[in-house]
Structures are given as C-alpha cells and as structure tokens.
C-alpha positions as CSV (number, residue, x, y, z in Angstrom):
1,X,-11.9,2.2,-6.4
2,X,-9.5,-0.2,-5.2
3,X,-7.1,0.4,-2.5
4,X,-3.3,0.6,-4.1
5,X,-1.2,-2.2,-2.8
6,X,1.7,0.1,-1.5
7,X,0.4,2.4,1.4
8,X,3.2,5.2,2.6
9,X,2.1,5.9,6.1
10,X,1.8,9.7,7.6
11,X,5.1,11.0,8.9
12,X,5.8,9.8,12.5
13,X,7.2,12.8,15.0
14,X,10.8,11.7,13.5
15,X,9.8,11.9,10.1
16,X,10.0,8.3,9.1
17,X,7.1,6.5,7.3
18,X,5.8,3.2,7.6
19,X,5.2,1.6,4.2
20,X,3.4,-1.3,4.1
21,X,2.2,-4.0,1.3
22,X,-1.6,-5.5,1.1
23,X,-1.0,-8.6,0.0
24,X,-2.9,-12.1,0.2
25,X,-5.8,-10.3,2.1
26,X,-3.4,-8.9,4.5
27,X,-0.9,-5.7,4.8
28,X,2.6,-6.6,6.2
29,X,5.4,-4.0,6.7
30,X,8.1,-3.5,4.1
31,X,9.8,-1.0,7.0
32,X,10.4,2.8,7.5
33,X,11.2,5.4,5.1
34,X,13.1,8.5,5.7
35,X,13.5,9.5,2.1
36,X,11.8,7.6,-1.6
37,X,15.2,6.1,-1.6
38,X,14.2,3.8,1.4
39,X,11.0,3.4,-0.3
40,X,12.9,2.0,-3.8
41,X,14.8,0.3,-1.6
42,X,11.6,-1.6,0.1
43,X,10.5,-1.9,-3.4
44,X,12.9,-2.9,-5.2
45,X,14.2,-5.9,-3.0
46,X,9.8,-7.1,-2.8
47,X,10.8,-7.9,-6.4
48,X,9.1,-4.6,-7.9
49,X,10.9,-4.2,-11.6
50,X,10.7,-0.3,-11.8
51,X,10.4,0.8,-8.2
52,X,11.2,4.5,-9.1
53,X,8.2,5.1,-11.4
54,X,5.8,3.0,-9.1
55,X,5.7,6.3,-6.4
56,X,4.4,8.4,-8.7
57,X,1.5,6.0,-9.6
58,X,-1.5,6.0,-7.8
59,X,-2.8,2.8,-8.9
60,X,0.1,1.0,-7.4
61,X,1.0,3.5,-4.3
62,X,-1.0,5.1,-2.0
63,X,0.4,8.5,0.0
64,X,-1.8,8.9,3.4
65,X,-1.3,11.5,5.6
66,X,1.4,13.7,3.8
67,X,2.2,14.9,0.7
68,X,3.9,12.4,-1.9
69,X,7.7,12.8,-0.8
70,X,7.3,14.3,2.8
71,X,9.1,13.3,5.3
72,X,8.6,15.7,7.9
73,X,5.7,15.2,10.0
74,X,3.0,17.7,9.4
C-alpha cells in the first residue's frame, strides 16, 4: 500500500504536530498543528478543495504516532 501524501507527525512534548506533504519524491513541511483547524488551515491554503473531509481519509492522510485528532503527546 502506498504511503498517503499528508503525514500528521506524533505529538511533540508541547502537543504540536508536524504535518508534512510527500510530494515530487520528496516530503516538505506544511508546519505545526495544535488542533485539525491548523491542519485545514495547511491544507486548505496547499490548494486542497475539501480540507475537512481529507483527515478522516486514510488514503489521503496518514496519523503516526497518536490517535487521529490528538494533540497531546502520549
């Protein structure tokens, strides 16, 4: 299976998490997330038309780490 584009990083100690794009072979930072807002944020400004719906989809995002819309480190 492929690896989704969108990776949400484990929780740091502060409770923020890195979220990152593989793109043209690479992954480059979008920036960090204290809440899915930040996320839709990231998301939405990349160009993504329906940010909101993309975190619950596997095939596009990727939760490591943490549950899906934790913030806390564990």
């Amino acid at each position: 299976m492929a690896t989704p584009p969108i990776i949400v990083h484990a929780p740091t100690p502060s409770g923020a998490r890195l979220v990152t794009v593989h793109i043209n072979g690479r992954d480059e930072k979008l920036g960090l997330a204290h809440s899915d807002r930040d996320i839709i944020v990231f998301l939405s400004d990349a160009g993504m038309a329906d940010p909101e719906r993309a975190l619950d989809t596997p095939a596009l995002v990727e939760w490591q780490g943490a549950a899906a819309h934790q913030y806390q480190a564990t």
